[in-house]
C-alpha positions in Angstrom: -37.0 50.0 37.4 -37.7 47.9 40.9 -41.4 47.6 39.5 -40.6 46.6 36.2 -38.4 44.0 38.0 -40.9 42.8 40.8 -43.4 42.6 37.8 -41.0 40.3 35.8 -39.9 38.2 38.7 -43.5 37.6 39.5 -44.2 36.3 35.5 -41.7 34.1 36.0 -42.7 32.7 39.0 -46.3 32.1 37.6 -45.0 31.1 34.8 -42.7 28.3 36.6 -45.4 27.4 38.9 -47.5 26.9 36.3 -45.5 24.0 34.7 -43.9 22.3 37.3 -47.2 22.0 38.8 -49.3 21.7 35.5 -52.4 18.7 35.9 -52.5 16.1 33.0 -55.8 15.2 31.4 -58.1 13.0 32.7 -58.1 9.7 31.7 -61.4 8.2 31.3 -62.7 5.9 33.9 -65.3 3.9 31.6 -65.2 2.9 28.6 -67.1 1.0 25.3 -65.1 -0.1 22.6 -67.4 -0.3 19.4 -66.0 -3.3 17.6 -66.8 -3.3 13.5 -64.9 -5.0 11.0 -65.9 -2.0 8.6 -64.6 1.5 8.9 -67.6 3.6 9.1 -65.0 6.4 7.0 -63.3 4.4 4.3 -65.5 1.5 3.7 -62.3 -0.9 4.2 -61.4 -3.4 6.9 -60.8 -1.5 10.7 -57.5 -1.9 12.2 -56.8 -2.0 16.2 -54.1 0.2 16.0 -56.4 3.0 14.5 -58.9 4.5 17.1 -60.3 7.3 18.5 -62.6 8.2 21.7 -65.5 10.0 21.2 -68.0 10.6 24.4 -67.1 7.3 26.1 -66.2 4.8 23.1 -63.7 4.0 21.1 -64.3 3.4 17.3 -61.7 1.6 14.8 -60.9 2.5 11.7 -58.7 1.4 8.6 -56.0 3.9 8.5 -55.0 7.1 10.4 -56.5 9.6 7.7 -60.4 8.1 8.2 -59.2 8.4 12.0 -58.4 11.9 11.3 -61.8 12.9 8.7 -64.2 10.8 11.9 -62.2 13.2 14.6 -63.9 16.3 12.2 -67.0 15.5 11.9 -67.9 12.4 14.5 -71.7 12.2 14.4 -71.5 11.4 10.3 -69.7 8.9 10.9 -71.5 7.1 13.5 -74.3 7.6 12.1 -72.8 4.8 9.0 -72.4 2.4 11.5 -74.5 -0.6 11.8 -75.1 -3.4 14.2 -72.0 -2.5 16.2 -70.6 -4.8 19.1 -70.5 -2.7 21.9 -67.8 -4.1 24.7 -67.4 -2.4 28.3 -63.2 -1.9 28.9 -61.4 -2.2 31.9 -58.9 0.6 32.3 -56.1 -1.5 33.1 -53.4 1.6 34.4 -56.1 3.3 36.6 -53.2 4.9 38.4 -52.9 7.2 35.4 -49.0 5.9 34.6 -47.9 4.7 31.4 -46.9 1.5 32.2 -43.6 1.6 29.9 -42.0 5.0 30.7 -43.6 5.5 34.2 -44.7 8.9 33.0 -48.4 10.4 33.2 -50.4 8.8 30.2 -52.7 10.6 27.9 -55.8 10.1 27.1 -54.6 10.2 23.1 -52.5 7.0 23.0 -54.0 4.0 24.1 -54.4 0.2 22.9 -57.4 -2.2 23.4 -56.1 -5.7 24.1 -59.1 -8.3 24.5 -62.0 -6.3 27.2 -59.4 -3.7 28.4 -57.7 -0.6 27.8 -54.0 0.6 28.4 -53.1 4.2 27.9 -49.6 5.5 27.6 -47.7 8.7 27.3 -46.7 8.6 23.4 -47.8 7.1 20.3 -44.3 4.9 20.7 -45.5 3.6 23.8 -47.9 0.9 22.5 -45.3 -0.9 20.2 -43.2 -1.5 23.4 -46.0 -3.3 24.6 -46.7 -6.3 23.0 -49.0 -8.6 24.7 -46.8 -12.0 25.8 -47.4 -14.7 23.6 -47.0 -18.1 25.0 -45.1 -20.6 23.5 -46.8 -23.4 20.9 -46.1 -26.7 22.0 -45.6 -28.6 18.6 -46.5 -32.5 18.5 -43.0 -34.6 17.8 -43.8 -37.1 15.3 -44.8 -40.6 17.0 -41.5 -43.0 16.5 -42.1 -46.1 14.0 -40.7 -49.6 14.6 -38.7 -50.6 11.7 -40.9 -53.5 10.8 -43.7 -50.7 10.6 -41.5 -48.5 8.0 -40.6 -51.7 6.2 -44.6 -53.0 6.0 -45.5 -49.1 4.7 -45.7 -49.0 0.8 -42.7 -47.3 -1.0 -43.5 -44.4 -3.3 -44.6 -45.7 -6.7 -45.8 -49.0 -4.9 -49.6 -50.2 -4.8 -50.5 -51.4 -1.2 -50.9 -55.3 -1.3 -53.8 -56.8 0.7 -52.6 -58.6 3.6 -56.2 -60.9 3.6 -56.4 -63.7 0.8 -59.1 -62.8 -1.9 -61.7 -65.5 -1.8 -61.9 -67.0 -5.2 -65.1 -68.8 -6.4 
Protein backbone atom coordinates (compact mmCIF):
# COMPACT_ATOMS: atom_id res chain seq x y z
CA UNK A 1 0.00 0.00 0.00
CA UNK A 2 3.04 2.64 0.69
CA UNK A 3 4.02 1.88 -3.03
CA UNK A 4 0.80 2.30 -4.43
CA UNK A 5 0.79 5.62 -2.51
CA UNK A 6 4.41 6.83 -3.38
CA UNK A 7 3.45 5.90 -7.04
CA UNK A 8 0.25 8.09 -6.82
CA UNK A 9 1.87 10.95 -5.06
CA UNK A 10 4.48 10.98 -7.71
CA UNK A 11 1.49 11.17 -10.69
CA UNK A 12 0.30 13.96 -9.09
CA UNK A 13 3.23 15.75 -8.75
CA UNK A 14 4.13 15.29 -12.54
CA UNK A 15 1.04 15.81 -13.25
CA UNK A 16 1.01 19.41 -11.29
CA UNK A 17 4.30 20.25 -12.52
CA UNK A 18 3.40 19.71 -15.71
CA UNK A 19 0.71 22.51 -15.84
CA UNK A 20 1.77 25.02 -13.68
CA UNK A 21 4.86 25.02 -15.58
CA UNK A 22 3.34 24.12 -19.06
CA UNK A 23 5.24 26.42 -22.19
CA UNK A 24 2.79 28.29 -24.56
CA UNK A 25 3.27 28.12 -28.29
CA UNK A 26 5.45 29.96 -30.06
CA UNK A 27 4.43 32.90 -31.62
CA UNK A 28 5.89 33.64 -34.88
CA UNK A 29 8.61 36.09 -35.21
CA UNK A 30 8.07 36.96 -39.01
CA UNK A 31 5.46 37.24 -40.82
CA UNK A 32 3.73 37.95 -44.67
CA UNK A 33 0.32 38.77 -44.85
CA UNK A 34 -1.00 37.80 -48.47
CA UNK A 35 -3.53 40.55 -49.20
CA UNK A 36 -6.39 39.43 -51.93
CA UNK A 37 -9.64 40.86 -52.29
CA UNK A 38 -10.85 37.27 -53.50
CA UNK A 39 -11.08 34.25 -51.25
CA UNK A 40 -9.06 31.69 -52.93
CA UNK A 41 -12.01 29.13 -51.12
CA UNK A 42 -15.35 30.72 -51.81
CA UNK A 43 -14.78 32.88 -54.76
CA UNK A 44 -16.38 35.95 -52.69
CA UNK A 45 -14.87 39.12 -51.27
CA UNK A 46 -11.98 38.27 -48.15
CA UNK A 47 -12.71 39.71 -44.90
CA UNK A 48 -9.81 40.81 -42.19
CA UNK A 49 -11.39 39.25 -39.53
CA UNK A 50 -11.09 35.71 -41.39
CA UNK A 51 -7.44 34.36 -41.49
CA UNK A 52 -5.26 31.81 -41.06
CA UNK A 53 -1.25 31.15 -40.88
CA UNK A 54 0.09 28.77 -42.97
CA UNK A 55 4.26 28.41 -43.06
CA UNK A 56 4.87 32.11 -42.45
CA UNK A 57 1.71 34.07 -43.99
CA UNK A 58 -1.39 34.83 -43.34
CA UNK A 59 -4.26 34.42 -46.05
CA UNK A 60 -7.91 36.12 -45.78
CA UNK A 61 -10.78 34.74 -46.54
CA UNK A 62 -14.73 35.47 -46.77
CA UNK A 63 -16.12 33.62 -44.01
CA UNK A 64 -14.93 31.21 -41.20
CA UNK A 65 -16.06 27.91 -43.16
CA UNK A 66 -13.57 28.61 -46.39
CA UNK A 67 -11.05 29.49 -43.33
CA UNK A 68 -11.86 26.17 -41.98
CA UNK A 69 -12.01 23.89 -45.78
CA UNK A 70 -8.10 26.11 -46.64
CA UNK A 71 -6.91 24.86 -42.91
CA UNK A 72 -7.68 21.04 -44.68
CA UNK A 73 -6.18 21.08 -47.51
CA UNK A 74 -3.80 24.46 -47.69
CA UNK A 75 -1.66 23.84 -50.86
CA UNK A 76 -5.17 23.77 -53.13
CA UNK A 77 -5.96 26.63 -52.16
CA UNK A 78 -2.88 28.58 -52.64
CA UNK A 79 -2.37 27.25 -55.49
CA UNK A 80 -6.01 29.51 -56.75
CA UNK A 81 -4.34 32.42 -55.83
CA UNK A 82 -3.14 34.95 -58.19
CA UNK A 83 -1.06 38.01 -58.17
CA UNK A 84 -1.14 38.29 -54.43
CA UNK A 85 0.30 41.41 -52.47
CA UNK A 86 2.61 40.06 -50.31
CA UNK A 87 3.27 42.54 -47.10
CA UNK A 88 6.08 41.83 -44.32
CA UNK A 89 4.23 42.37 -40.55
CA UNK A 90 5.61 43.62 -37.60
CA UNK A 91 4.66 41.56 -34.56
CA UNK A 92 3.60 44.32 -32.52
CA UNK A 93 3.31 42.17 -28.76
CA UNK A 94 6.79 40.56 -29.27
CA UNK A 95 6.73 39.95 -25.57
CA UNK A 96 4.30 37.21 -26.18
CA UNK A 97 1.30 38.99 -23.86
CA UNK A 98 -2.01 39.63 -25.12
CA UNK A 99 -2.19 43.14 -24.80
CA UNK A 100 -5.97 43.15 -23.47
CA UNK A 101 -5.98 40.35 -20.71
CA UNK A 102 -2.13 40.39 -19.96
CA UNK A 103 -2.28 36.64 -20.45
CA UNK A 104 0.16 34.52 -22.82
CA UNK A 105 -1.22 34.97 -26.54
CA UNK A 106 -1.70 32.24 -29.03
CA UNK A 107 -0.63 32.00 -32.08
CA UNK A 108 -4.62 31.19 -33.23
CA UNK A 109 -6.07 34.60 -32.51
CA UNK A 110 -4.57 37.43 -34.07
CA UNK A 111 -5.59 40.71 -36.12
CA UNK A 112 -3.64 42.51 -38.98
CA UNK A 113 -4.04 46.22 -38.56
CA UNK A 114 -2.20 48.19 -41.49
CA UNK A 115 1.80 46.36 -41.72
CA UNK A 116 1.44 44.68 -38.30
CA UNK A 117 0.22 41.95 -36.34
CA UNK A 118 -1.28 41.63 -32.70
CA UNK A 119 -1.91 38.25 -31.26
CA UNK A 120 -4.11 37.65 -28.20
CA UNK A 121 -5.20 34.98 -25.96
CA UNK A 122 -8.95 34.32 -27.24
CA UNK A 123 -11.02 34.87 -30.23
CA UNK A 124 -12.81 37.77 -27.89
CA UNK A 125 -9.71 39.48 -27.61
CA UNK A 126 -9.55 41.21 -30.96
CA UNK A 127 -13.05 42.96 -30.68
CA UNK A 128 -11.71 44.74 -27.39
CA UNK A 129 -9.28 46.07 -29.52
CA UNK A 130 -10.37 48.52 -31.85
CA UNK A 131 -7.86 50.62 -33.47
CA UNK A 132 -8.47 54.48 -32.14
CA UNK A 133 -10.13 56.44 -34.57
CA UNK A 134 -9.42 60.16 -34.49
CA UNK A 135 -11.98 62.50 -34.48
CA UNK A 136 -13.34 64.30 -38.12
CA UNK A 137 -13.03 67.80 -37.89
CA UNK A 138 -16.29 68.91 -39.86
CA UNK A 139 -16.16 72.48 -41.79
CA UNK A 140 -18.90 74.99 -39.96
CA UNK A 141 -20.62 76.69 -42.66
CA UNK A 142 -18.87 80.17 -43.60
CA UNK A 143 -21.43 82.98 -41.89
CA UNK A 144 -23.32 85.27 -44.58
CA UNK A 145 -23.89 89.03 -44.21
CA UNK A 146 -27.48 89.70 -44.45
CA UNK A 147 -27.21 91.86 -47.57
CA UNK A 148 -25.56 88.62 -49.08
CA UNK A 149 -28.71 86.31 -48.06
CA UNK A 150 -30.94 89.20 -49.25
CA UNK A 151 -28.87 89.50 -52.89
CA UNK A 152 -29.13 85.34 -53.18
CA UNK A 153 -32.25 84.34 -55.43
CA UNK A 154 -35.35 82.92 -53.46
CA UNK A 155 -36.51 79.42 -54.49
CA UNK A 156 -38.77 79.71 -57.54
CA UNK A 157 -36.83 82.99 -58.52
CA UNK A 158 -34.64 83.46 -61.83
CA UNK A 159 -31.28 85.25 -60.93
CA UNK A 160 -31.44 88.81 -62.52
CA UNK A 161 -28.27 90.12 -64.21
CA UNK A 162 -26.69 92.71 -62.16
CA UNK A 163 -24.84 94.24 -65.73
CA UNK A 164 -27.15 96.21 -68.17
CA UNK A 165 -27.74 94.22 -71.54
CA UNK A 166 -26.38 96.30 -74.33
CA UNK A 167 -29.13 96.90 -76.71
CA UNK A 168 -28.46 97.70 -80.43
Amino acid sequence: MKCFSRVFFILCLTLLSGSLFAQTEALPKELTDVRVNICPVSGSFTHEEFAAIFEGKIYHFSCATATAEFIKKPAEFIAKIKSPLEQKLTVSNTDGICPISKKPAKPEFFQVHGDSVTFYCSSECPRQDCPKIEPIAIATPTAQTPQALKDQPQAGQVPVASAPLDKK
